[in-house]
C-alpha positions as CSV (number, residue, x, y, z in Angstrom):
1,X,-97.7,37.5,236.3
2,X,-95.4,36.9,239.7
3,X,-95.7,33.7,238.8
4,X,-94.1,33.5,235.9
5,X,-90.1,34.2,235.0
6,X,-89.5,37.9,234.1
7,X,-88.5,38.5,230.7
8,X,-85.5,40.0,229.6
9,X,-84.7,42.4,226.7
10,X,-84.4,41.0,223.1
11,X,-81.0,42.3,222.4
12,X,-78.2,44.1,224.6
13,X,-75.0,45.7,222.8
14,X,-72.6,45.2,225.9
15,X,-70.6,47.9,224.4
16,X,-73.1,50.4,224.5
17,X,-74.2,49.1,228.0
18,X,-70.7,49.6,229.2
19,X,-69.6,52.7,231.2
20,X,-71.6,54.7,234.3
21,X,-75.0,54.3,235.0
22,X,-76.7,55.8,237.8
23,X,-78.9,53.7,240.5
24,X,-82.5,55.5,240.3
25,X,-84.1,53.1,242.5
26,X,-83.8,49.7,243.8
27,X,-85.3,47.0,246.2
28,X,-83.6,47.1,249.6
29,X,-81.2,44.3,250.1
30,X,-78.9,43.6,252.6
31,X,-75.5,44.3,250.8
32,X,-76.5,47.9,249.6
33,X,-78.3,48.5,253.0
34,X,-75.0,50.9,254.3
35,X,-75.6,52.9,251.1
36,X,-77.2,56.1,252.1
37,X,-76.8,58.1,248.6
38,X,-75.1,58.7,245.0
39,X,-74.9,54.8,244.0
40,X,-73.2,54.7,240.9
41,X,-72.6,51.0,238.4
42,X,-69.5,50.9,235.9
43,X,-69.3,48.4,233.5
44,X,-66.0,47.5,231.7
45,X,-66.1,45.1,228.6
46,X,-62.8,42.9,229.1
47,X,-63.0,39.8,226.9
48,X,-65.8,37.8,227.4
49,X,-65.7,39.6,231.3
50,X,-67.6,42.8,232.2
51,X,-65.8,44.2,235.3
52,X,-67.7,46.0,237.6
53,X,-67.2,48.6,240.0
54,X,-70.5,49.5,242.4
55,X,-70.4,52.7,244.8
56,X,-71.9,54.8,247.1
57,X,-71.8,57.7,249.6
58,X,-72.5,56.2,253.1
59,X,-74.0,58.2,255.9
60,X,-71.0,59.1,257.2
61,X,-69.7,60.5,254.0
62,X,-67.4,57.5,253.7
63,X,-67.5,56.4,250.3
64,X,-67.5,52.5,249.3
65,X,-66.5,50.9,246.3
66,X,-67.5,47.0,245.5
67,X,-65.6,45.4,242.5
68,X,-66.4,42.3,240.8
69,X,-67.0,41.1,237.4
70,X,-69.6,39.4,235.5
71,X,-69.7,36.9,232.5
72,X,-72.6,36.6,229.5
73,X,-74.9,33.3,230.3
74,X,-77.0,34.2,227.5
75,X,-74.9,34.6,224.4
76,X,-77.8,35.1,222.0
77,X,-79.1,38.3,223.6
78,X,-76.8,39.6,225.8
79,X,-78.8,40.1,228.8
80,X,-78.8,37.3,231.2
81,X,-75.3,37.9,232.8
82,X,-74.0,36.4,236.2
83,X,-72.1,38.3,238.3
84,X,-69.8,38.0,241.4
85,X,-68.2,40.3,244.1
86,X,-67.6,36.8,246.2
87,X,-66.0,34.3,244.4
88,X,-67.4,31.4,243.3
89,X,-70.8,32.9,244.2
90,X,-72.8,34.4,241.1
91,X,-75.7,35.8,241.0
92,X,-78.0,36.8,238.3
93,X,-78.1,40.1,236.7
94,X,-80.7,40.1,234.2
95,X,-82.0,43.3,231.5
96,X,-85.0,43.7,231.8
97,X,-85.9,46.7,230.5
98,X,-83.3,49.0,228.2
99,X,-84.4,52.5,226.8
100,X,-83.5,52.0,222.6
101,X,-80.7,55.1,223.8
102,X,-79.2,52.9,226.2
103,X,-80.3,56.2,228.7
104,X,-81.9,53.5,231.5
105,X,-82.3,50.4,232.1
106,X,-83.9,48.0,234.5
107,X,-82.2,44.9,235.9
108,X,-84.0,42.5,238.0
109,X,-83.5,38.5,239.1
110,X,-85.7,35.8,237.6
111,X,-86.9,35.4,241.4
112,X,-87.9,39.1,241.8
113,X,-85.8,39.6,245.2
114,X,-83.6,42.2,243.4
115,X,-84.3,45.0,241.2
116,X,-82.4,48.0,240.0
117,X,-83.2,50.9,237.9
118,X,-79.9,52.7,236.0
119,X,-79.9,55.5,234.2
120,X,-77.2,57.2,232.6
121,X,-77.6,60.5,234.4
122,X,-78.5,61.6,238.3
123,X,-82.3,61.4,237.3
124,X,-85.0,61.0,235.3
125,X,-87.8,62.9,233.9
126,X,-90.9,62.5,235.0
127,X,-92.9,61.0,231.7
128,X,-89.8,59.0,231.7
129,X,-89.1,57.6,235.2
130,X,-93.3,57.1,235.0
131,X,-92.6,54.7,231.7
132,X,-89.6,52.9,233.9
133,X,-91.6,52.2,236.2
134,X,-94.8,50.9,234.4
135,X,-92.2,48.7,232.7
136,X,-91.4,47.6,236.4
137,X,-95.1,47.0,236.5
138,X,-95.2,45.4,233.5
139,X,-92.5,42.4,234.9
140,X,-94.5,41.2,237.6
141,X,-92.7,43.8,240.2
142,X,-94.6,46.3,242.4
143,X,-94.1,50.0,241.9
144,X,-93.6,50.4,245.5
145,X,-90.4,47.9,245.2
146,X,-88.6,50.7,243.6
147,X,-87.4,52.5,246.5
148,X,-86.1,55.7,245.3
149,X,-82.6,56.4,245.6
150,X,-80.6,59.4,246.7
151,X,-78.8,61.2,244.2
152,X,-76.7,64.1,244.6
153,X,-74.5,65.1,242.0
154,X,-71.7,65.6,244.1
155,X,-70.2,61.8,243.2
């Protein structure tokens, strides 16, 4: 299966998909390795852009905001975007997995070095996060890649 190119959702309605989503989980990487809890995503539809604005609480309370925007590569389904914080690099930002409620979703690369889980609240229930995660699973991913991420509710 790791050998093969994740596959992403069938359809995406960007205007449902816009708006806060809460990070669940992700794999470490380097530019969200300062985040120590409540990392939040908020999409924006402008045009043919989605703006973005990533945050987080860092250890020392000090909270950071990243804002960038991201543009549709796959027109048909809506759920192979690129995205950039650093002009003019993009990277990719693709849907792999979206609840029919648009109440999660989980967002990976076609290389598998990123993955993100969203959900539209703080967390999950447990039959649900346990779905997620078999969907994670399911795209060639290891459970154990979804590091669990701190939520408080205080952001």
């Amino acid at each position: 299966m790791a050998d093969t190119v994740p596959k992403t959702v069938e359809h995406v309605d960007l205007n449902r998909y816009a708006g806060k989503w809460y990070e669940l989980a992700r794999m470490p990487n380097r530019f969200e390795k300062k985040c120590d809890r409540d990392v939040t995503a908020e999409y924006t539809l402008d045009g043919d852009t989605v703006r973005v604005v990533n945050s987080c609480v860092k250890a020392d309370g000090e909270t950071t905001v990243a804002k960038g925007r991201a543009k549709v590569v796959d027109k048909t389904t809506g759920a192979k975007l690129k995205v950039t914080f650093f002009w003019p690099f993009y990277g990719d930002y693709w849907i792999l997995g979206l609840d029919p409620e648009y109440k999660w979703a989980v967002v990976g690369t076609p290389d598998r070095k990123y993955l993100w889980v969203l959900s539209r609240t703080s967390s999950l229930p447990a039959a649900e996060m346990e779905t997620v995660l078999k969907l994670v699973e399911s795209q060639g991913y290891k459970r154990s890649d979804a590091v669990p991420t701190r939520q408080t509710g205080a952001h």
